[in-house]
C-alpha positions as a Python dict, from the first residue, in 0.01 Angstrom:
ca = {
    (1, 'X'): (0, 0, 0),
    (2, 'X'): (-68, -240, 235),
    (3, 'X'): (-437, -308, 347),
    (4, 'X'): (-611, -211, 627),
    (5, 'X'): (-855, -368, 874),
    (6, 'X'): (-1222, -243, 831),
    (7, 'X'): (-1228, -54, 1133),
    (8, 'X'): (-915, 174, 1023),
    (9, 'X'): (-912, 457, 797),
    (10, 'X'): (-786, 361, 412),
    (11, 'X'): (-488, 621, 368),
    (12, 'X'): (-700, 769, 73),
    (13, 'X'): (-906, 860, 361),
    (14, 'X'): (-654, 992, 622),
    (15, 'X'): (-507, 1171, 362),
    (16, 'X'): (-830, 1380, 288),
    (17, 'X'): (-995, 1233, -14),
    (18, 'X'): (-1007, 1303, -416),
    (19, 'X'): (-954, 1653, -350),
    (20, 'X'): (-615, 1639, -125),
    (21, 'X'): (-442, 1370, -407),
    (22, 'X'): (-482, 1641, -613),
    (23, 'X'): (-333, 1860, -453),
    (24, 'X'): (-70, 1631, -400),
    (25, 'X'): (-64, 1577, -753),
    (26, 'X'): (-2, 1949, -850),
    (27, 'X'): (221, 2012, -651),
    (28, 'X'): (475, 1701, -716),
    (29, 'X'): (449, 1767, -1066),
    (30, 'X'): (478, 2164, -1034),
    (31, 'X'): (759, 2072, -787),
    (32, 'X'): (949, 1890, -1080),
    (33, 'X'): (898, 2173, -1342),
    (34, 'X'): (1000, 2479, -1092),
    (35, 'X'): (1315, 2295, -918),
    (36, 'X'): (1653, 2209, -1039),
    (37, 'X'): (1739, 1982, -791),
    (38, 'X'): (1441, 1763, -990),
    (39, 'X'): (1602, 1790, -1346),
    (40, 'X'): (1659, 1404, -1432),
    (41, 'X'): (1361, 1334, -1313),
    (42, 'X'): (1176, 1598, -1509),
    (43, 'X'): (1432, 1505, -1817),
    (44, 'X'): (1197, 1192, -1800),
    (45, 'X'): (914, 1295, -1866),
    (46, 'X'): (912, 1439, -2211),
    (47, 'X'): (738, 1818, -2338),
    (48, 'X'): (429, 1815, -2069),
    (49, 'X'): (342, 1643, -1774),
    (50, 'X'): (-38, 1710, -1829),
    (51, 'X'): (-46, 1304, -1903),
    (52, 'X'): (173, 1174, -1606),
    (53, 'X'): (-43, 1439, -1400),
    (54, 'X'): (-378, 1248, -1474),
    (55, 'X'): (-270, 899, -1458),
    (56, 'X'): (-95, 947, -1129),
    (57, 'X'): (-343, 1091, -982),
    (58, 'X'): (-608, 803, -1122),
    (59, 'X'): (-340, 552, -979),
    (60, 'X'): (-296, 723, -622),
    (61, 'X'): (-672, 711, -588),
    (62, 'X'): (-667, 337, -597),
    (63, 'X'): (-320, 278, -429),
    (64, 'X'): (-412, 482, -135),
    (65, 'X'): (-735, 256, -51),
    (66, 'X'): (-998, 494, -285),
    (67, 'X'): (-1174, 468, -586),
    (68, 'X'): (-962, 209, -837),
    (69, 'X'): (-1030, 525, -1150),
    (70, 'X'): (-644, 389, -1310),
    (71, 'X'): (-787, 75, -1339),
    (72, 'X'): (-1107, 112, -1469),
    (73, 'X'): (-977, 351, -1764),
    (74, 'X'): (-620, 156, -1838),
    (75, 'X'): (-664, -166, -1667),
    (76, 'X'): (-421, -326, -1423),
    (77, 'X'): (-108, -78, -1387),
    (78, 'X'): (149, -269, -1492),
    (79, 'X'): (436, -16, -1328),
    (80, 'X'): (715, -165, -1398),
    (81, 'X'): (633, -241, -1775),
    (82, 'X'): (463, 89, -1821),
    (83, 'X'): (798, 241, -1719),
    (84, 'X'): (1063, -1, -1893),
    (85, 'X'): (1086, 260, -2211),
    (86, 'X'): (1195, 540, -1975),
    (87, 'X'): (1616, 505, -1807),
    (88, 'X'): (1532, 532, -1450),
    (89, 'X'): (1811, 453, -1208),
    (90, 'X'): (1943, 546, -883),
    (91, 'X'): (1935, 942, -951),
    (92, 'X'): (1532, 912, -1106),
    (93, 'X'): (1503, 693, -789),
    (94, 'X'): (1603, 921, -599),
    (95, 'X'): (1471, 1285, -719),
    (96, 'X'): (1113, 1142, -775),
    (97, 'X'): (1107, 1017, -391),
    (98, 'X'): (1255, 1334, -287),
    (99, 'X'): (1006, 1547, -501),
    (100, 'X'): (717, 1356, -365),
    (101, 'X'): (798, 1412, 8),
    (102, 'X'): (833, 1781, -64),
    (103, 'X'): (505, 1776, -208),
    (104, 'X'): (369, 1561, 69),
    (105, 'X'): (538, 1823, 343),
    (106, 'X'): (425, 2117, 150),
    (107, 'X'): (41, 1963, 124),
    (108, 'X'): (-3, 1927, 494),
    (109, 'X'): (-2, 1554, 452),
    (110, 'X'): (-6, 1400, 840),
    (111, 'X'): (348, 1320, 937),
    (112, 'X'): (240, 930, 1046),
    (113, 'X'): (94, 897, 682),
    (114, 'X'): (365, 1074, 542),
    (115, 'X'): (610, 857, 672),
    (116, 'X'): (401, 526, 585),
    (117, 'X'): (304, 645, 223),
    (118, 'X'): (741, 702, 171),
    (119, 'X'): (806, 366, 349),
    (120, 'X'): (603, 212, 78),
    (121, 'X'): (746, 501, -207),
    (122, 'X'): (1049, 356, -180),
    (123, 'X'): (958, 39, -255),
    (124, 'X'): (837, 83, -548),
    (125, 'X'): (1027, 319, -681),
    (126, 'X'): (1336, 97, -626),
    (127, 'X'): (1144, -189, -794),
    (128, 'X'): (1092, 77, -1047),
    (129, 'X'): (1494, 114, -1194),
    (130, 'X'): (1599, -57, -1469),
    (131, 'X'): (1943, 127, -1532),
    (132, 'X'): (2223, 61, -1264),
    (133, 'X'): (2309, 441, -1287),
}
């Protein structure tokens, strides 16, 4: 995320706090057990998602301009090598941005946010492959 100037909201704030990442949370990783159009992406992830649930939330917290909870408990994030053991290309790309702007329309996030927070989604998540698949 990109910072903002003292007198604007953080996104952490716009987007409603602790509370709504949660929510956001859930539901992206619900979203990826409930629908097929989410199966590579799920495929990923291994037996549970009980892990990925916590430390992406943790990580949001911080990313979106709240408290930096990731950090404090695993250190620096690291993305890109925290992810190098798991194939994600185009498709993983893909279904993961896909899954979180369902969850994001499904959550009531604000459209202006919304488009912002999938702006910088992309991003990352394309800095994110390591397969060319």
């Amino acid at each position: 995320m990109t910072e903002t100037s003292s007198s604007e909201s953080t996104p952490f704030e716009r987007i409603g706090g602790e509370a709504a990442v949660r929510r956001l949370v859930d539901r992206f990783y619900d979203l990826m057990d409930l629908e097929p159009a989410y199966t590579a992406l799920r495929a990923v992830h291994g037996n549970t998602l009980d892990s990925a649930r916590l430390k992406l939330f943790l990580f949001l917290c911080g990313w979106l301009g709240g408290p930096a909870y990731y950090e404090e408990r695993y250190g620096h994030p690291r993305l890109r090598m925290r992810h190098f053991p798991y194939a994600i290309g185009i498709r993983e790309r893909d279904e993961w941005l896909a899954c979180m702007n369902q969850a994001m329309t499904e959550t009531g996030v604000d459209e202006a946010l919304r488009t912002r927070l999938a702006q910088s989604f992309h991003q990352t998540a394309d800095w994110m492959r390591n397969t060319h698949g």
